[in-house]
C-alpha positions in Angstrom: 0.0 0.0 0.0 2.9 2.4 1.1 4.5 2.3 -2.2 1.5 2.1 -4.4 1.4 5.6 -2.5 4.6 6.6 -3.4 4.4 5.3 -7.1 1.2 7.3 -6.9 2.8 10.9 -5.4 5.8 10.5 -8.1 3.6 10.3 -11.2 1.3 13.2 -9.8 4.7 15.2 -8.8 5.8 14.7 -12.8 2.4 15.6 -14.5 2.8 18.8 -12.2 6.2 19.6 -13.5 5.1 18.6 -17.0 2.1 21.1 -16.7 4.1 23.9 -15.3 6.0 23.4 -18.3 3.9 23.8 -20.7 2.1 26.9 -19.0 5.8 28.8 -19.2 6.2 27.7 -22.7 5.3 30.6 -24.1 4.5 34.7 -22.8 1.7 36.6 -24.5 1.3 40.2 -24.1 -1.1 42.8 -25.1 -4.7 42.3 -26.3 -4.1 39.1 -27.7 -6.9 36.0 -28.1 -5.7 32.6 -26.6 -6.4 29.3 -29.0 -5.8 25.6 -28.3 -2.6 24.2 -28.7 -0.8 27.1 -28.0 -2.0 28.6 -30.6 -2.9 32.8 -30.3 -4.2 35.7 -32.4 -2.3 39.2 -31.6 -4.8 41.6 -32.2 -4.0 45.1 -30.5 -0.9 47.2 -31.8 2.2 45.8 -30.5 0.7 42.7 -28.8 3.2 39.5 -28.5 4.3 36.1 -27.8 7.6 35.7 -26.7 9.5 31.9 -26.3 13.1 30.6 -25.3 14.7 27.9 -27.2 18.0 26.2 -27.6 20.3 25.2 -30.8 20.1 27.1 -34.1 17.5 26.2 -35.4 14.0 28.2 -35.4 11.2 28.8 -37.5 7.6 30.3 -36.5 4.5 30.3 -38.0 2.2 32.8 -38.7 -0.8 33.8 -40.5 -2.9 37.2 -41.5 -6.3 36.3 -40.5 -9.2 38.6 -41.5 -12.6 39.1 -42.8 -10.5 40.5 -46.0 -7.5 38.8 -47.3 -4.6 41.1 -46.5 -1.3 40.8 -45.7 0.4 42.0 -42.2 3.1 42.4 -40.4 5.2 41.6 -37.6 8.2 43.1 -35.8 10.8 40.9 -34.7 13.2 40.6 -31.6 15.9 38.0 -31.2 17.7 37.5 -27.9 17.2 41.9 -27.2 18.1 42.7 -30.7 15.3 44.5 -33.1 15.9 42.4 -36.2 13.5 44.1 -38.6 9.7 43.7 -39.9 8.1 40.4 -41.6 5.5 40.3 -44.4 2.7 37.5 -43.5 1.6 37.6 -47.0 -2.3 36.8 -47.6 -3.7 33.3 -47.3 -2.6 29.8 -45.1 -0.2 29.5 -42.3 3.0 30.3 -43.8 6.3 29.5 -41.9 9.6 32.0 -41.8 13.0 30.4 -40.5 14.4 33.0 -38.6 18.5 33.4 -38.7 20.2 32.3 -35.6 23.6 34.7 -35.2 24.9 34.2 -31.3 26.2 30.9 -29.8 23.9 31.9 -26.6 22.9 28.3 -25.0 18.8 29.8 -24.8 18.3 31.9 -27.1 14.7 34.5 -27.0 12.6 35.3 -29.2 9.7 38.0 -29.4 7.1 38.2 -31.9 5.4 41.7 -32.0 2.3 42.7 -34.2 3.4 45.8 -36.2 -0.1 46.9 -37.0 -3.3 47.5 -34.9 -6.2 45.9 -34.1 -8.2 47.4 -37.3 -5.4 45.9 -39.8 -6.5 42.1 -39.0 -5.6 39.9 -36.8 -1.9 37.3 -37.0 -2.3 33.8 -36.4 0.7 32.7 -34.0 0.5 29.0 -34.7 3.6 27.2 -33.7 7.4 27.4 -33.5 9.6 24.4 -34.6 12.2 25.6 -32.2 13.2 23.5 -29.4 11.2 24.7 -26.6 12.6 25.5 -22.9 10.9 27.5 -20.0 10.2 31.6 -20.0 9.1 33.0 -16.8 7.3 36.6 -17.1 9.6 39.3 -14.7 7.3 41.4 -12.3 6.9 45.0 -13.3 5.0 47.8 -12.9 2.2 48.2 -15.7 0.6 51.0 -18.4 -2.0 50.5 -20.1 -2.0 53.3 -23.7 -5.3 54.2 -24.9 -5.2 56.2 -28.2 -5.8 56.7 -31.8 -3.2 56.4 -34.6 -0.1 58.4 -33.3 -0.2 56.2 -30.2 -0.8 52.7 -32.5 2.6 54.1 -34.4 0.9 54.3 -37.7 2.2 56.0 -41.0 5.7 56.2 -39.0 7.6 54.0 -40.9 7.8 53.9 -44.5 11.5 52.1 -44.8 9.7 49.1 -46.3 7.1 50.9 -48.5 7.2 54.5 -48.9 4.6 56.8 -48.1 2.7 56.9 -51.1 2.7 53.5 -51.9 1.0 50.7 -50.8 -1.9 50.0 -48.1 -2.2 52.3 -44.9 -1.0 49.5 -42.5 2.2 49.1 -45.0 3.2 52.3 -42.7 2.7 51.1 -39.4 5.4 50.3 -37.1 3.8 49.6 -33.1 7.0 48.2 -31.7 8.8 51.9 -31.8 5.5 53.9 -31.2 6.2 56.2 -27.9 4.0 53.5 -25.4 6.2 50.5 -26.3 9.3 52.6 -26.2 9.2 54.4 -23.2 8.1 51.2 -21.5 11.3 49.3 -22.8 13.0 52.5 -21.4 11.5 52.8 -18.2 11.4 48.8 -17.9 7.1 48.3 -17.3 5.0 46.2 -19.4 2.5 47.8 -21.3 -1.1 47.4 -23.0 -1.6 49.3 -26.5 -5.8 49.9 -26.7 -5.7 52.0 -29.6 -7.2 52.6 -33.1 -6.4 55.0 -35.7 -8.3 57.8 -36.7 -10.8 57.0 -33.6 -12.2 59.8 -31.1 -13.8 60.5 -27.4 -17.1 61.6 -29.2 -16.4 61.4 -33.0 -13.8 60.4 -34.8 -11.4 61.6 -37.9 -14.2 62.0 -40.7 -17.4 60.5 -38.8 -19.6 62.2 -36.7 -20.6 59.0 -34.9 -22.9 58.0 -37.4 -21.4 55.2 -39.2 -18.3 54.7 -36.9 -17.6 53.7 -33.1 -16.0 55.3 -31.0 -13.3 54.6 -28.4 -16.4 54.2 -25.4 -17.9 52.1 -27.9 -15.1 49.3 -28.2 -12.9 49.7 -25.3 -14.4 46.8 -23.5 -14.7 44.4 -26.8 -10.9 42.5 -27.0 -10.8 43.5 -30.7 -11.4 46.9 -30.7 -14.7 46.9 -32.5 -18.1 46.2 -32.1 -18.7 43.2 -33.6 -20.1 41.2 -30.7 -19.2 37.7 -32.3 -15.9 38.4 -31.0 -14.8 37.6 -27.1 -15.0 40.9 -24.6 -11.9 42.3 -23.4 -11.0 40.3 -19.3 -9.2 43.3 -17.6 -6.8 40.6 -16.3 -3.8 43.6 -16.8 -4.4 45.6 -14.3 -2.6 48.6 -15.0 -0.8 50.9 -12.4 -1.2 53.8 -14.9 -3.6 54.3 -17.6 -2.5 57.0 -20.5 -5.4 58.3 -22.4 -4.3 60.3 -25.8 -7.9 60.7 -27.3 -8.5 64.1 -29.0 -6.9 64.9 -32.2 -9.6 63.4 -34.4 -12.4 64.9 -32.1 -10.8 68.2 -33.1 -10.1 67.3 -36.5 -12.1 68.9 -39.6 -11.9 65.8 -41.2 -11.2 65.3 -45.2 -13.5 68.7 -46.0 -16.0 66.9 -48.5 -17.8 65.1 -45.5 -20.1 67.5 -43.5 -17.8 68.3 -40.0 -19.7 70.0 -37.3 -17.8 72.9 -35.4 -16.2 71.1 -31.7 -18.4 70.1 -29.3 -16.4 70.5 -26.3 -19.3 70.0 -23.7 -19.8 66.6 -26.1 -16.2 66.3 -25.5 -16.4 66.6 -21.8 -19.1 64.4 -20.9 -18.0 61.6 -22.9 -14.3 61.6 -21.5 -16.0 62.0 -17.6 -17.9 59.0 -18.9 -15.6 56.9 -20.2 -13.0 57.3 -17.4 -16.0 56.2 -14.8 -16.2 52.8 -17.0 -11.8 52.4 -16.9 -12.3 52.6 -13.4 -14.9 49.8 -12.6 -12.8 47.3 -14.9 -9.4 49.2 -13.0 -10.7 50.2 -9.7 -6.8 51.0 -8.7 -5.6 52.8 -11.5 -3.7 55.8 -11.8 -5.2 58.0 -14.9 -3.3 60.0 -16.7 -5.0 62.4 -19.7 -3.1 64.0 -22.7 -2.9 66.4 -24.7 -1.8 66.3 -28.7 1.3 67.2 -30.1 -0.7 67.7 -33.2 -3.4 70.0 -32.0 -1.8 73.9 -32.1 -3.1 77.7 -31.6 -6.8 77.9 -30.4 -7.2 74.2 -30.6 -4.8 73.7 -28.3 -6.0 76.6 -25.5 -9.5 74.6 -26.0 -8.2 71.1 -25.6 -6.4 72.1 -22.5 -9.6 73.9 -20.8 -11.1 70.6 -21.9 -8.9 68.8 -20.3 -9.2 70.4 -17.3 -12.5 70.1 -16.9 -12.7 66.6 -16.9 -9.6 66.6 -14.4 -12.5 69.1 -12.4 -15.4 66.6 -12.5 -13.0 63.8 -10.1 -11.7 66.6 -8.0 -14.1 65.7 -4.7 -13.4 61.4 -5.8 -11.4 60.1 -3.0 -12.0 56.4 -3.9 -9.4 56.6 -6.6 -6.1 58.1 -7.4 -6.3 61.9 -8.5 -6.5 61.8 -12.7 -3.1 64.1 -13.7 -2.8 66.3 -16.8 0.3 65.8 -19.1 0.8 68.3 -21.7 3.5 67.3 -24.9 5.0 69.8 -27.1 4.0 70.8 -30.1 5.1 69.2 -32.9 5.6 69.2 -36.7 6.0 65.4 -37.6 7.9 63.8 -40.2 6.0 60.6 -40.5 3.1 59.3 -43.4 0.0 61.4 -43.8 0.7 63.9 -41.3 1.9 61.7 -38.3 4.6 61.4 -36.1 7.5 59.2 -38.0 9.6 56.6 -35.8 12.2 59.3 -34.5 9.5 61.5 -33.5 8.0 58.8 -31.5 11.2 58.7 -29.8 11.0 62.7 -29.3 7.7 61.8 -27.2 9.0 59.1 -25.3 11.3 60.7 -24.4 9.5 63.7 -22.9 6.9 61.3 -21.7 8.6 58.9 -20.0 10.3 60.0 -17.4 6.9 61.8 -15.9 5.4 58.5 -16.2 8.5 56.6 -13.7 8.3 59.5 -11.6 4.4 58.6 -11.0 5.2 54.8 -10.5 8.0 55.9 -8.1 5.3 57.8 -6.1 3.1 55.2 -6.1 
């Protein structure tokens, strides 16, 4: 009976270890939808799966995945090293060998979705790499919520240039500002951000035929279509950084019909939404932005704006007191009138060391 027992406790103690292997297998990141078989979609802007393996040989598989066929991209990372973008080209799983260079025993790899939510989805589907454990490090979190300058879009046209090719051909999510001043800083980070999107309209929509950022946030896509799963909170963020504004104050393309600024509109919707972040992130610390892009009386509004909303929590003493960060104008070098990759890097840099300072005094 005793070592029935025994034989028993040694096969339960080797399915455990063989479990906890397979559960540190891989590290996901981002807003990202878990399959079977280790199998994910990355679906927000710079969203990931990262692995370690040994030897030198590796090869992953991927796949753009959309209700359009469209290719994608994805930005690469081996062993701390920004290796470059690949092209998932339209249609099945395709698999891309990726070049081993070190003799490093455990080699890392890191696979980052380029584009945004809105630009598809990527089909993580395997790695023929031999596998070995990755443990996540504990860090401090920030979550980015924002339209097109904070996905990194129409920043990098190295691959395509600027008047060439599809809007997503532009995108580069792994050196927008979030992503680099959290590398920087060393936090993890959520990107919750779609381009041309508002607080209360967006670029060219009045809220008629678009959604909104209050009307996707909670959906783990980004959208509306409520086939898809809803977004689980399980982040948690110490800091949320909210960059919504630009297209509520833009006039759009000038054929569509643009009503003047509706900054009470503006006001009550922001109020609104930052009462929603903080029943899904009841110990958050929010932080509200505004534009680099947005000069003259634009600017002088969006500020009063701004601090209105920062008004309407001023007596709230269940959560942290929301703070008002203000970036410098700028005239970007990027695609379409957007910040370009070293302007990115310009705002992370002015932004990031407010944003330690704030985890420091947490």
């Amino acid at each position: 009976m005793f070592l029935k027992k025994i034989t028993f406790l040694i096969s339960f103690l080797l399915i455990s270890i063989v479990s906890t292997a397979q559960t540190n297998t891989f590290l996901y990141e981002g807003r990202v939808e878990k399959l079977s078989d280790n199998k994910i979609v990355l679906i927000g802007t710079a969203s990931s799966v990262a692995f370690n393996f040994t030897g030198n040989e590796c090869s992953i598989s991927l796949q753009s995945v959309d209700s359009w066929e469209h290719h994608n991209y994805v930005s690469l990372v081996l062993d701390g090293k920004y290796i470059g973008k690949l092209k998932i080209e339209k249609g099945a799983v395709q698999s891309f060998p990726i070049k081993i260079t070190s003799n490093k025993k455990v080699h890392t790899l890191e696979v980052y979705k380029t584009t945004e939510a809105h630009s598809g989805g990527i089909l993580f589907a395997g790695t023929t790499a031999k596998l070995t454990s990755i443990n996540a490090k504990k860090k401090k979190k920030i979550e980015f919520i924002g339209d097109s300058i904070t996905c990194g879009a129409a920043s990098d046209p190295s691959d395509v240039p600027c008047d060439k090719g599809e809007y997503f051909d532009h995108h580069n999510g792994y050196y927008a500002y979030g992503p680099v001043l959290s590398r920087t800083i060393g936090v993890d980070y959520l990107m919750s951000s779609v381009s041309g999107i508002g607080m209360y309209r967006n670029w060219n929509d009045e809220n008629k035929d678009e959604a909104i950022m209050p009307d996707v946030y909670e959906n783990l896509y980004l959208t509306k279509d409520n086939s898809k799963p809803k977004y689980d909170f399980a982040f948690q963020p110490d800091i949320i950084s909210i960059a919504l504004g630009t297209n509520d104050f833009s006039g759009g393309d000038g054929k569509k019909e643009r009503l003047l600024f509706n900054a009470d509109k503006y006001v009550s919707n922001y109020i609104s939404f930052i009462k929603m972040l903080y029943k899904h992130n009841p110990n958050a610390q929010i932080v509200i932005t505004n534009s680099p892009m947005i000069n003259g009386k634009n600017a002088i509004v969006f500020e009063e704006c701004l601090n209105q909303v920062k008004a309407a929590f001023a007596t709230d003493k269940t959560h942290k007191p929301i703070v008002i960060f203000k970036f410098k104008p700028m005239t970007p070098k990027g695609c379409s009138g957007h910040p370009d990759v070293s302007d990115h890097k310009v705002l992370a840099n002015e932004y990031g060391p407010f944003l330690k300072k704030l985890l420091n005094e947490k």
